[in-house]
Structure formats: C-alpha cells, structure tokens
C-alpha positions in Angstrom: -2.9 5.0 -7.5 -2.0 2.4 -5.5 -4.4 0.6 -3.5 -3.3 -1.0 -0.1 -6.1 -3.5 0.2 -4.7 -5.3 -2.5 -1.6 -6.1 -1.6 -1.1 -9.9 -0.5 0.8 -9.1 3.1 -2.1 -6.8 3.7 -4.7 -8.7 6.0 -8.5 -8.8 6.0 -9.9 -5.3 7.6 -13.6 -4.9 8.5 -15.1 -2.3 10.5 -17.5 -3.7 13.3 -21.2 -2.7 13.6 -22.4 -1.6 16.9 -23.8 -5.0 18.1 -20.8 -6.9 17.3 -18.4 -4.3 18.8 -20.8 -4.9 21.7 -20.4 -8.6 21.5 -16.5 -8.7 21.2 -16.4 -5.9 24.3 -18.4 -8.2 26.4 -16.8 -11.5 25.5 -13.2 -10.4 26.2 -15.0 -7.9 29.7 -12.6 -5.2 28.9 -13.8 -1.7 28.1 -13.2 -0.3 24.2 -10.0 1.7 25.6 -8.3 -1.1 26.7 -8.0 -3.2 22.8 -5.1 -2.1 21.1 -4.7 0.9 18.9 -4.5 1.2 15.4 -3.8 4.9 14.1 -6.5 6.4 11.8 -3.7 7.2 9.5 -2.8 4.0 9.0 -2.8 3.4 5.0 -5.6 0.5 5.4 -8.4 2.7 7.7 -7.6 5.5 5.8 -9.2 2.9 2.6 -11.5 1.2 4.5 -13.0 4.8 5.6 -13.0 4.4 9.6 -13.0 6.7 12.3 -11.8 7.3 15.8 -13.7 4.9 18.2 -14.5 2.1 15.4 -13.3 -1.3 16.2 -11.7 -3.1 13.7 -11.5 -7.0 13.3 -8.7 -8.3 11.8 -8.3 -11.8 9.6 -4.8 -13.2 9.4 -4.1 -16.5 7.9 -0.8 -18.2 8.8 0.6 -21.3 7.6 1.4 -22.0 11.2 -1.3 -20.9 13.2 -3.6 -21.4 11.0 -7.1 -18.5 11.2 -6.3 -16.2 13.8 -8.5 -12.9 14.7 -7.3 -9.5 16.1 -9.4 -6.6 17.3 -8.1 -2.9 17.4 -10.0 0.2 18.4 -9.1 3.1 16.0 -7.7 6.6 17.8 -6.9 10.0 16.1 -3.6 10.3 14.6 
C-alpha cells in the first residue's frame, strides 16, 4: 500500500499537543474555529491518525520563500 507521507510534494504534518495548540491560539488571538480547515479525510490525517478539533502544524519548504508554517484545525468529514 501506498503511503502518502512519503511522497516528496507531501509536506511535514504534526499534530499539536495541548500547550502548543494553546500557544499558537493565543499568539495569532483567534479562537480554534477561526484557523482553516483541513478534512479528517484528508489522505495525510487519515496517516497521521488525527481527529476532529486537533490542530495541525504544517512545514513547507519553498525555494522561494524559504521555511514557512501553516496551522489548520481538523473537522469531520
């Protein structure tokens, strides 16, 4: 079987702990609701085993733009 995480377009996924989902939601002042969404059916939280209401922090590397991190809160779907 194929496995997603390995893919090289596929960037790095990691599921937040309580204190650091704490930490992003109060650095940014927004509630959890108001980061995007990611789908828990997506193919890459389906791998990485998350549920509704995780936060996920997301590592992208451009040539451009160099390091760049993106935060998503996952809902049922």
């Amino acid at each position: 079987m194929f496995n997603v995480l390995d893919h090289e377009l596929v960037p790095k996924h990691e599921i937040l702990h309580k204190d650091e989902k704490k930490a992003v939601l109060e650095k940014f002042g927004i509630p959890k609701d108001r980061l995007p969404f990611i789908m828990e059916s997506d193919p890459v939280i389906k791998a990485i085993k998350a549920k509704a209401g995780d936060v996920i922090k997301i590592s992208r590397k451009s040539p451009t733009a160099g390091d760049s991190v993106y935060y998503r809160v996952v809902v049922k779907g």
